[in-house]
N, C-alpha and C positions, 0 to 999 in steps of 0.2 A: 825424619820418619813421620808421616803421617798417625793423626790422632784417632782413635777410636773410640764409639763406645761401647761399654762392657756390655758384650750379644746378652748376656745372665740377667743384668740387671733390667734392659728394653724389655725385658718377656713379662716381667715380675710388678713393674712400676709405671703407672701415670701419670706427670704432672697436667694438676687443674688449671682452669685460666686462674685461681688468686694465687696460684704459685703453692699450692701445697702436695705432695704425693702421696699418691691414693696404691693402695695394696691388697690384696687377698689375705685368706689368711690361712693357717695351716691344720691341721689335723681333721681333715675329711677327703682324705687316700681309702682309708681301708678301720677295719675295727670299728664301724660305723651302729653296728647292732647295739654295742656296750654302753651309747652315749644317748639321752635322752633327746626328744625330738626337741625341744628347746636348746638345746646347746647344740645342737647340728643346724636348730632354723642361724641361729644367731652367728654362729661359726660362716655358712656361706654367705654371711652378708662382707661386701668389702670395710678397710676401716683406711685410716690415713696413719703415715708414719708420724713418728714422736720428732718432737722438735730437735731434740738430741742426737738424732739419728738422719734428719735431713739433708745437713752440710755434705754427710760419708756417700749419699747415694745422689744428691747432687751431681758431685764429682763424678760417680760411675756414668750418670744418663749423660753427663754434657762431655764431650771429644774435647 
């Protein structure tokens, strides 16, 4: 059978050229009034995943 990758993870995840994956981040859906503009500026910026956690979404991006 033919390998795939996880459609969930391709939407969520970029890897860079030095090999690291780059991510969004979450809570700026909705309830957006409650949270100051500094943690909403800081919230839409992207961030990179933890080193811990690399290997697990490795695996998802690569078939």
């Amino acid at each position: 059978m033919k390998q795939k990758t996880h459609s969930g993870a391709k939407k969520r995840f970029r890897v860079k050229g030095g090999g690291k994956i780059k991510r969004g981040q979450s809570r700026m859906r909705h309830l957006l009034s409650n949270k100051s503009s500094k943690r909403k500026r800081h919230l839409g910026a992207s961030a990179y995943v933890d080193q811990a956690n690399e290997y697990q979404i490795t695996r998802c991006l690569l078939p």
